[in-house]
Each structure stands twice: as C-alpha cells, then as structure tokens.
N, C-alpha and C positions, 0 to 999 in steps of 0.2 A: 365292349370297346368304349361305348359312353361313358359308362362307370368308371373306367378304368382314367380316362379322358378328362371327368369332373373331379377326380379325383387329384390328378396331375395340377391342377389347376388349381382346387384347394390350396394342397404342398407349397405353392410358388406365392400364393398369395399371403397364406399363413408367415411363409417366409420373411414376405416382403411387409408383412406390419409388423413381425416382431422387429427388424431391422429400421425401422418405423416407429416404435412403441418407445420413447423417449418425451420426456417434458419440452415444453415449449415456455421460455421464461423472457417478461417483457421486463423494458428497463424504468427506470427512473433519469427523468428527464432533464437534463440542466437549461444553464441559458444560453438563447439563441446565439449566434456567434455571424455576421453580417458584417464583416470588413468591407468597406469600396476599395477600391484599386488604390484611392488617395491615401485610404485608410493603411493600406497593407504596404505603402512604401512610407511612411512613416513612423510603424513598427518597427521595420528592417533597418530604418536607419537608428532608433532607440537601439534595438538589439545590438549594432556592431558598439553602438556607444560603450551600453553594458559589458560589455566583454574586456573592455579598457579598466583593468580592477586598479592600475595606478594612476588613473585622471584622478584632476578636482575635480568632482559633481557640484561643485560651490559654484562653477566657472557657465552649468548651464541654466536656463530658463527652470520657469516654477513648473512652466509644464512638462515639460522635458523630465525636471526630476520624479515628477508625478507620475509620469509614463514608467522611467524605470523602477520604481516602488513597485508598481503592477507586475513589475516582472519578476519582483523580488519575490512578492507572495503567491506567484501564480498565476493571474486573474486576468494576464495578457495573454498572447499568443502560444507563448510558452506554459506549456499545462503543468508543470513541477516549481515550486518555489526554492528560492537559495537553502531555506529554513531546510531542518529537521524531517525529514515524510518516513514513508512505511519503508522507502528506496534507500533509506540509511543502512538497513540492514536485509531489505529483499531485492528479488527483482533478476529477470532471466538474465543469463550470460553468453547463451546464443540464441542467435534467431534465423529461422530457413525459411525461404519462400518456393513455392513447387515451379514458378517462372517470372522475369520480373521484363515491365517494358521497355525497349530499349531507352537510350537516353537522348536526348535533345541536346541543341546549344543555349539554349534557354533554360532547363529544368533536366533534373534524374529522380528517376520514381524506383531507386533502389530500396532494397528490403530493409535496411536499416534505418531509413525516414519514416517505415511505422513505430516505433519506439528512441525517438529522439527527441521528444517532448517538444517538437518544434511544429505548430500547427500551418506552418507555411512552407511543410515540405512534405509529401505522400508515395507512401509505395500502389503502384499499379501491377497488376498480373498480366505477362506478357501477350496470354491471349486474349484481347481484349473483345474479339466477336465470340469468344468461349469461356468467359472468366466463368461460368457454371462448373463446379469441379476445383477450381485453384486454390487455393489452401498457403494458408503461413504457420509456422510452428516458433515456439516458444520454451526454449529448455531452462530451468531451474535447476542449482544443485541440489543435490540429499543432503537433509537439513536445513535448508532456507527459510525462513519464515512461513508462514501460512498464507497462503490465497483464499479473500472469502471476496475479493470486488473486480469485477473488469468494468475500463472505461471505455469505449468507443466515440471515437470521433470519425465517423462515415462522410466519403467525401470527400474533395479537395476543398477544404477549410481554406484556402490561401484569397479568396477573396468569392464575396456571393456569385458576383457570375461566374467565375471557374466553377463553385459548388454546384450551379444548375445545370454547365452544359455538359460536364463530366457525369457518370453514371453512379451510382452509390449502390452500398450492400443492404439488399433486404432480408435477407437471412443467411449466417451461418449455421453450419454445425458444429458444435464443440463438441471434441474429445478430449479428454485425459489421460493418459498413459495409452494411448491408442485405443481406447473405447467410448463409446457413443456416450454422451454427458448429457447434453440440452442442445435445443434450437434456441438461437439467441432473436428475436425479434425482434429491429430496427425501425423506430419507427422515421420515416422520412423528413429528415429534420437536420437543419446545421448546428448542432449541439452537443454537447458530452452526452451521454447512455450508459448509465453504470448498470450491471449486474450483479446481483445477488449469490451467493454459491457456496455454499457449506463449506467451511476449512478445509485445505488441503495442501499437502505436501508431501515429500517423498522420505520416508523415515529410513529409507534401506542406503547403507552408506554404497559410495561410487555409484547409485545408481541416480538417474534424474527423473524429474516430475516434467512432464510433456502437455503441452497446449497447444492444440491442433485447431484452428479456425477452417473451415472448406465453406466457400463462397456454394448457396444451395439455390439464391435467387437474388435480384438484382433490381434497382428503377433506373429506367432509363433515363439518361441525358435530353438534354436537347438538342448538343449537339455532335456530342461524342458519343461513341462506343465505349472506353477504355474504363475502366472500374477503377476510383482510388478508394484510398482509406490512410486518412493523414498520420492516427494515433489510432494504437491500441496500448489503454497504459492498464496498471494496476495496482491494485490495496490489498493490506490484510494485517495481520495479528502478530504476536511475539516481536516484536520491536522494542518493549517496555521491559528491561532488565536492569540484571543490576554486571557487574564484572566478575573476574576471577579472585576466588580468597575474598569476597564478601562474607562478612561473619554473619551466620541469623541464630537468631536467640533458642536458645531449648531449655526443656525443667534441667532445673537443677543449677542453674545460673552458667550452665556451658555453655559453646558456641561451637557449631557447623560451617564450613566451607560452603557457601550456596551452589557450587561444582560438584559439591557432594551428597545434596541431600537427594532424595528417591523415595518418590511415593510408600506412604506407611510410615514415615518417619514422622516425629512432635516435635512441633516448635509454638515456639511462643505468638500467641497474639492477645489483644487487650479489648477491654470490654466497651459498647459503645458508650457509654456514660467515664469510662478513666476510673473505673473501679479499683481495676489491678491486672495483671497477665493470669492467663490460664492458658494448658495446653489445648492444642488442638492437630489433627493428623491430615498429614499433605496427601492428597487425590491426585495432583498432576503436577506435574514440571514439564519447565519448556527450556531448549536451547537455539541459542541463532547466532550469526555470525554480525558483527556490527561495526560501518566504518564513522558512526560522528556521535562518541557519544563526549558525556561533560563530567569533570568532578566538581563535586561539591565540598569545601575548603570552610569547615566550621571551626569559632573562636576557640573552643579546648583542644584544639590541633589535631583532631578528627577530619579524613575525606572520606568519600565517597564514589565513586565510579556507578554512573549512572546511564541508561538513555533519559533523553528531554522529556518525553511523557510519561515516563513511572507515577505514580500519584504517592506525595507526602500529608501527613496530616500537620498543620502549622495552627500554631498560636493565633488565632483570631478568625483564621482566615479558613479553617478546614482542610478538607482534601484539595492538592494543589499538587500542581504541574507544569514544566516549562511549556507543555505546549494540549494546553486542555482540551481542545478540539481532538484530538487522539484520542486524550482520555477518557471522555464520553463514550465512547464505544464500548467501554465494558461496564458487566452489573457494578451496582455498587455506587458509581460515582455522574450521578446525574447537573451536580453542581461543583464545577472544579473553578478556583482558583487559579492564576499567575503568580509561579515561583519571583523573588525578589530579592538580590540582596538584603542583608538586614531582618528577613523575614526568620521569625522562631522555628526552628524544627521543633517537633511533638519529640518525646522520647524516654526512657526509663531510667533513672540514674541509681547509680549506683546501690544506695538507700532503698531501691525498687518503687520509688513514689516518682509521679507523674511528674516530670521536668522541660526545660528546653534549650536549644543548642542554636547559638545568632550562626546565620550565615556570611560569612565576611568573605566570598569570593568564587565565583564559577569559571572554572577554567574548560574550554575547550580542547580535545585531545584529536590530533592528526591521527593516528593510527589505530586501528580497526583491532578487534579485539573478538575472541567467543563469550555471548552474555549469556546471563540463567535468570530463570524466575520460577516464583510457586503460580502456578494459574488455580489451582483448585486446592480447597480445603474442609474438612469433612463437616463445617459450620463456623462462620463467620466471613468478613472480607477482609482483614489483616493480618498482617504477620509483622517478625521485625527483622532488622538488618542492620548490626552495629547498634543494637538498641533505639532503634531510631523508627516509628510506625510509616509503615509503608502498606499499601494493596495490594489484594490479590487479584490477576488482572484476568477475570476468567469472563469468557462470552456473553 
C-alpha cells in the first residue's frame, strides 16, 4: 500500500511540473510613467483638445502644442502614435475578459480599456479578492501579421497614487491557441514591459491565433484589493510590403506580379557594390492585410504602392525608409535613412546600368489593401520591384 501510495504521488507531482515546465520570460523595461493628479488632468484636457482635428492649433500656447506633439508620437499618455506602427496592419479584433469590475460613476474598468491605447483608463477582473485565476484573451485573424512583442502597462497608470493603492499583476501565464507559452514576469514598476516571443501567427484561414493572459500572482495595493492593468498592447513583423500587381524583376528582363511569386521562384537582385543584377531564389514570402499605406509618384510617371517602412536604396543617402525606426528591426539595414521628396530612388533602367528616379510626391491612400513581400532569399538582402532596389525584410 505504500508503494502503491508513493507511487500516486509521484503521478500527481510528475503531472503537476510537466503542467509547470514552461519558461519564465522577463521584460525589458521602459520609462517610469508618474503622472500627479495635476498631471493627469491636464493630459485629459490636451487629449479632448486633440480630438478636435478641425481646430486652429495656431490659436493654442507653445506648450499646449508641445503637449499634443507627445501625443502625436506616442510619448504621452496615449501609448500609439497618429504616425504609421505595426497596428496599421495588425492587431486583435476581439478581446474577452473571464470577469470585469463593476462600474462606478467616476470610472469603468471594462475589457476594452486594456487595449485602447489610453493609459488613463484600465480593465479590472471582477473578482478582485480572487483576481488569481482571471484571464483576458486576445483574438487575431488568420493571416494577420506576426506577433514577436507584448507591451504591458500593469496597474492603474492614471496617476502614481492610483498606481500604488490599486493592486498590480505579478505574474501571468500566457497561452497561445490555448496552450501554455511562458510566465510573463512583471516587474513592479509604473512602466511599459515589453516581451520578447518568437513570431507568431495563424496561417490556417477562418481560424484565429488566441492570446490568453491568466492572472497567476499579484502585489498588493495599499489600499485596494482590485487588480488593474491599463494597457496590453502589441508589435511585430510583415507590416513592410509592397501592394497588389507590383511588378518584381526576374532573368530574362520579365516581370512577376508580387501576388504571385512563391518560394523557389528567381528574381532579380543587385550586387552590393552596383555591379549589375544576378538572380537569386526566394526562401519566404509574407502576406498581410494593410489599412495606411502610401504611394510613391516618381518624375517618369512611375508609382508605387508601398507601406512607410519598406526600405529603398537612394542616391546619397542609402537604404531609407518613411519611418526607419521599423526598419531597424530586420537584418540588413542597421543604418536607415528618412525617405524625402526629391530624394533619387536607386534603380535599373532600361539599358540594365545603374540609374535613378526623383521623387516628386507621396500620397497617402485611405483604404486598406492585402500587401506581399519576399522576407527571405537564398543569398543577399535585395530584390527589385518595378526595377526599383528594395529589401528583404527578413528577421
């Protein structure tokens, strides 16, 4: 019966670490974030300003405009800038919460204030002497861009003392597609917390990629029970395409629909010195759905349908991009440039010798589009597109 008895107990234990046997990943740490209350009502009043997109901003103070600049780029309360981000073409389209606290006449800590970019509003789980257990989920279409970052903003950010007397998360667990990922480890702090995470997405159509947070442990308030968590936002990859009926260059001086090209296929790219084109065979392709991207309107009546950070190669200036901070993230292009009107695209003419094409106009396009890129190639980082050198934007 002992045997039998230690034996029971092994089973349960062995059970309970494989159920256990997951990584534990810390974050990378932004900066502090310590609104006072004077602080945070002078935010809110910047914020409704902002939202007035047909005022004169001429009509306010320097500081005031200074304030909404912050907001434009991010760097206020609001964690998303107006500009171009990864949310142009990712980013979930529902979001559940397993319970949420009731609401106040002062504040609502519904589900949809953790992904509203808005650091002065949080979702709470409505048991808040049992937030251990409570969990928010995060659906993505099939085919969305890739996730490789989460940001957490733990806490009710809306002002330091709220942040202290409210409770924060000290550890979730992440799943994906309902299976154990990582423990995410927070460290106690009023601050963004990104996460690292190998690319991921749901390649199987009509089905979704799922992101399950479960509250595992907690720090207590000072003076609250109730658990917030202001933002959960996120980053990641394939955002850098080009559009539909992009021509890319191949031997023999034809050209591909970039909708159509598929691993195995040659296309053209050029030597890093401007020697001449050689082929070379595409390893990977990506697709994504995209709602802000731009054309580019060059002087020989040539456009382009772009997103803002694809990386070009330009006349003086190198590889370059509307928005180089993107661009950095993949091999290749450690030093980018700011695209400019006026600025030379690199490119092949006719004659097949090294030439260039003035840019005379960037137009912004309302309506959202499916984009394509090569991300991999069996040797080098370019390719071309409408004869024009462009990157391969591979991790």
């Amino acid at each position: 019966m002992k045997i039998r008895a230690l034996l029971i107990l092994f089973l349960i234990f062995t059970v309970a670490d494989k159920s256990q046997n997951i990584r534990a990943l810390n974050p990378n740490i932004g900066k502090i974030i310590n609104y006072t209350a004077e602080g945070q009502s002078e935010w809110e009043r910047i914020i409704e300003i902002a939202k007035k997109e047909s005022d004169d901003y001429s009509k306010y103070s320097p500081k005031e405009r200074e304030l909404i600049d912050q907001l434009e780029t991010g760097s206020g309360p609001i964690t998303v800038g107006s500009g171009c981000s990864w949310y142009c073409g990712g980013g979930p389209y529902i979001i559940k919460a397993s319970s949420t606290l009731e609401s106040t006449k002062h504040a609502n800590y519904k589900v949809e204030n953790i992904h509203d970019f808005n650091l002065f509003t949080a979702w709470c789980p409505g048991k808040s002497n049992t937030a251990i257990g409570e969990y928010i989920e995060f659906f993505f279409k099939s085919g969305s861009p890739r996730v490789n970052e989460i940001i957490v903003y733990d806490g009710y950010s809306k002002n330091e003392n709220l942040w202290k007397k409210n409770a924060r998360v000290k550890r979730f667990k992440l799943y994906i597609n309902n299976k154990p990922y990582a423990f995410l480890d927070l460290a106690d702090v009023s601050a963004p917390q990104t996460f690292r995470i190998s690319p991921v997405r749901s390649n199987t159509k009509n089905v979704d990629m799922v992101f399950k947070f479960e509250i595992i442990d907690v720090y207590p308030g000072t003076e609250y029970s109730d658990v917030a968590v202001s933002e959960i936002n996120f980053n990641g990859l394939d955002v850098h395409c080009f559009g539909r009926g992009t021509k890319v260059n191949q031997p023999g001086n034809k050209f591909k629909n970039i909708e159509e090209i598929v691993p195995g296929d040659t296309v053209m790219c050029i030597s890093p010195r401007k020697e001449g084109m050689s082929p070379v065979v595409v390893e990977r392709t990506e697709k994504a759905y995209h709602n802000d991207l731009v054309k580019y309107v060059f002087e020989n009546g040539d456009t382009l349908i772009s997103t803002r950070d694809h990386p070009f190669v330009l006349e003086k200036k190198g590889w370059s991009s509307l928005l180089p901070e993107k661009t950095k993230k993949y091999k290749s292009f450690p030093k980018i440039q700011t695209i400019e009107v006026g600025d030379l695209f690199g490119m092949i003419g006719s004659d097949d010798k090294w030439t260039t094409n003035k840019l005379i106009r960037i137009e912004s396009l309302a309506e959202g589009q499916e984009t394509y890129t090569i991300s991999k190639v069996h040797s080098g980082n370019n390719f071309m597109v409408n004869s024009l050198l462009v990157g391969v934007e591979e991790l």
